[in-house]
Structure formats: structure tokens, C-alpha cells
VMD Tcl script that builds the backbone (N, CA, C; Angstrom):
set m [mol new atoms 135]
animate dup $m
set s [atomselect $m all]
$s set {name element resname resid chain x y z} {
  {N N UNK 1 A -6.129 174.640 -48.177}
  {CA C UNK 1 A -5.966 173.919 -49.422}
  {C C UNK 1 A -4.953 174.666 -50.292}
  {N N UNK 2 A -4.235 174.139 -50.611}
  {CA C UNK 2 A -3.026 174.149 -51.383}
  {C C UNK 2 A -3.606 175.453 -52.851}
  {N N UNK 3 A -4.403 174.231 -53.668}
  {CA C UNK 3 A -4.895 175.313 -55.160}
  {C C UNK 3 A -5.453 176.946 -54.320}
  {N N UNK 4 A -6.270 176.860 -53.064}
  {CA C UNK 4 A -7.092 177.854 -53.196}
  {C C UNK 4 A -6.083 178.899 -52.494}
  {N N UNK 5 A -5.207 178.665 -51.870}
  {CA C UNK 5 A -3.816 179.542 -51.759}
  {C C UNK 5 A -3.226 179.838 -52.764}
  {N N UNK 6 A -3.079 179.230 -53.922}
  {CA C UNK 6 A -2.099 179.909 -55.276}
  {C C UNK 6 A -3.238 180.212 -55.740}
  {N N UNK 7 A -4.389 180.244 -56.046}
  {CA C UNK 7 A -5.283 181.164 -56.643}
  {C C UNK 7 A -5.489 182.544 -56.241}
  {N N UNK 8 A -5.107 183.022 -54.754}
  {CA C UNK 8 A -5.817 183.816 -53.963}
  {C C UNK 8 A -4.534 184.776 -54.018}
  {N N UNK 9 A -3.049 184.189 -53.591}
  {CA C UNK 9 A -1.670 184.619 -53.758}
  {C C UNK 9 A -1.572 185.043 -55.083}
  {N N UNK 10 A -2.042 184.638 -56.346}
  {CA C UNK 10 A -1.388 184.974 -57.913}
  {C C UNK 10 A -2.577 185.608 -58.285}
  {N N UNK 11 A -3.738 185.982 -57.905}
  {CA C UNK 11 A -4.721 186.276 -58.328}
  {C C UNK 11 A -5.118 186.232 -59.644}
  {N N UNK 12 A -5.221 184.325 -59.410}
  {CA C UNK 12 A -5.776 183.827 -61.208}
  {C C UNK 12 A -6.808 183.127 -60.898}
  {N N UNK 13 A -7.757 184.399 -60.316}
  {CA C UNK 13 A -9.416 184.024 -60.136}
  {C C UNK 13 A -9.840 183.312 -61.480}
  {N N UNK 14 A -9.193 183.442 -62.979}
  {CA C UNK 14 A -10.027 182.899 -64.073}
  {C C UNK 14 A -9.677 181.626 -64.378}
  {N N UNK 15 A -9.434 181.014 -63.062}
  {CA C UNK 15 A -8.699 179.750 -63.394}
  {C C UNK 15 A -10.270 178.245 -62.701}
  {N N UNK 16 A -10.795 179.774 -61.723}
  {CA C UNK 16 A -11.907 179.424 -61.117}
  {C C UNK 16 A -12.722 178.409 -61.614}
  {N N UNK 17 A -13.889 179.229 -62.672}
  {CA C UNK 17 A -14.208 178.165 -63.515}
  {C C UNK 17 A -13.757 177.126 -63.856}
  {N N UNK 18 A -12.888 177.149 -64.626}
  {CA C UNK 18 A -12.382 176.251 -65.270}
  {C C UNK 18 A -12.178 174.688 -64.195}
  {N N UNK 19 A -11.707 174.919 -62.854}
  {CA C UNK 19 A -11.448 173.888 -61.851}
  {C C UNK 19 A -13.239 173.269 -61.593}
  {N N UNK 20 A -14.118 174.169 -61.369}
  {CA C UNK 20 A -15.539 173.847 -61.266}
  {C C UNK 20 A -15.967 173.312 -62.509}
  {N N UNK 21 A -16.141 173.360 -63.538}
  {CA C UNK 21 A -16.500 172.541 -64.711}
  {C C UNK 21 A -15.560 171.757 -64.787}
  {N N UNK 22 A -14.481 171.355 -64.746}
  {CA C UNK 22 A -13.786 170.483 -64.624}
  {C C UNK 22 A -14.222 168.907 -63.402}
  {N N UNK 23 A -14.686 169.768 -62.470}
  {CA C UNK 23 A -14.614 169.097 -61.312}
  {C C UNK 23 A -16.424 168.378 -61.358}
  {N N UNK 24 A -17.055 169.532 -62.131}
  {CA C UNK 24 A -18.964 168.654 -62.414}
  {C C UNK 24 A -18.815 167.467 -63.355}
  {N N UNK 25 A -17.881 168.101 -64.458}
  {CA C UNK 25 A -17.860 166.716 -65.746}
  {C C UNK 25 A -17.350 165.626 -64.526}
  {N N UNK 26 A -16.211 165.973 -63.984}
  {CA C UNK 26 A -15.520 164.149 -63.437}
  {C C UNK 26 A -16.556 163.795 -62.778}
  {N N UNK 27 A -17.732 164.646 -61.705}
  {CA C UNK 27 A -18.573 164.202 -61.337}
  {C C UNK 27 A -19.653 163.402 -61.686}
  {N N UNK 28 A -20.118 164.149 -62.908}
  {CA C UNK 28 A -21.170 163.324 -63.876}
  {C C UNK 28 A -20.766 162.310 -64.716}
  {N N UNK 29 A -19.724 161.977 -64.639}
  {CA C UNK 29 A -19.035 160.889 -65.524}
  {C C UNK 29 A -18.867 159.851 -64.236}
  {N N UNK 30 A -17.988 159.934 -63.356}
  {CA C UNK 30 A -18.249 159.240 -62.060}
  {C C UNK 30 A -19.958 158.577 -61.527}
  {N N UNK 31 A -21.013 159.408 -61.693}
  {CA C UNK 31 A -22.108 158.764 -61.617}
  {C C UNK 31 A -22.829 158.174 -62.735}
  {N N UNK 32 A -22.472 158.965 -63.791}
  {CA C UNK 32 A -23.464 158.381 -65.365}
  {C C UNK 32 A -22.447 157.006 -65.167}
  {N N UNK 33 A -21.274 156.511 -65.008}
  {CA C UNK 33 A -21.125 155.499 -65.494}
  {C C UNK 33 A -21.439 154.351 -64.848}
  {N N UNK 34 A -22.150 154.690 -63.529}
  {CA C UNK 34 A -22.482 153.554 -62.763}
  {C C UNK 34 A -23.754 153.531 -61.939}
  {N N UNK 35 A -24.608 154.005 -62.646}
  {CA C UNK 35 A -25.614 154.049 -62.244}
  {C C UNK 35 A -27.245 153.731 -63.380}
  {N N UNK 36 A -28.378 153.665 -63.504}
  {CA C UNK 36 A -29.316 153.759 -64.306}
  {C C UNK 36 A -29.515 154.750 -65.023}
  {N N UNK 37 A -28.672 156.268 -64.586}
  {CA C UNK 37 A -28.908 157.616 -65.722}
  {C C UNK 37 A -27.820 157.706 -66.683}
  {N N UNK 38 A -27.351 156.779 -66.621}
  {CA C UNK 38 A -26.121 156.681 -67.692}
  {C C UNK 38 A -26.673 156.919 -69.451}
  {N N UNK 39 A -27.953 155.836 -69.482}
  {CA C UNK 39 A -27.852 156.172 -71.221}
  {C C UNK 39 A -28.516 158.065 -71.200}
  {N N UNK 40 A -29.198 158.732 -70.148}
  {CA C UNK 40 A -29.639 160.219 -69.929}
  {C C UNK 40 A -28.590 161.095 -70.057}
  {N N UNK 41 A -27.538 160.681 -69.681}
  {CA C UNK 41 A -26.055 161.784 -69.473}
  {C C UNK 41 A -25.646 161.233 -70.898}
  {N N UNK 42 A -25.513 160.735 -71.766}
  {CA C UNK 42 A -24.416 160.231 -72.584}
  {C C UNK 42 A -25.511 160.880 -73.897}
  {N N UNK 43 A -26.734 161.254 -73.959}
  {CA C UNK 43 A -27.365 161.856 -75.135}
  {C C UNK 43 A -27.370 163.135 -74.872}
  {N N UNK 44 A -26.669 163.816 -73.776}
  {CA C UNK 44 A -25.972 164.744 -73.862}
  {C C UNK 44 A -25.073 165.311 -74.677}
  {N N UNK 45 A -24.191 164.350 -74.297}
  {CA C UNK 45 A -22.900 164.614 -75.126}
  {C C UNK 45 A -22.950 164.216 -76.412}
}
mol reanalyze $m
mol bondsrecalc $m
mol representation Tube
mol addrep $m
């Protein structure tokens, strides 16, 4: 994979995070919006 080669080559491990919370929100937004836990995720935010 492309990102996990320029992470590993530039060693901008603190970029880490940031791709993983990035990548749970699109997740939980991808399911809260189409599913029955939608009004549960959105009194979250």
C-alpha cells in the first residue's frame, strides 16, 4: 500500500492516528446514515 510506504519511508508515524480516526468517523457516518442506529450516533455529536 502506497500511504503505508510513505509513512514508514518519511517516518511520519504521527500521521497514524489521524488516518484511523479519520477512517472510524467515515465509518460511522457510512453506517449511522443507513441504518436504525442513526438517531444513537447523531446524539453524539
Amino acid at each position: 500500500m502506497d500511504l503505508w510506504n510513505f509513512l514508514r519511508e518519511r517516518k511520519k508515524w504521527w500521521l497514524l492516528p489521524v488516518i484511523i480516526v479519520l477512517l472510524l468517523l467515515g465509518i460511522l457516518i457510512i453506517i449511522g446514515g443507513s441504518s436504525a442506529v442513526a438517531p444513537f450516533i447523531y446524539t453524539i455529536f
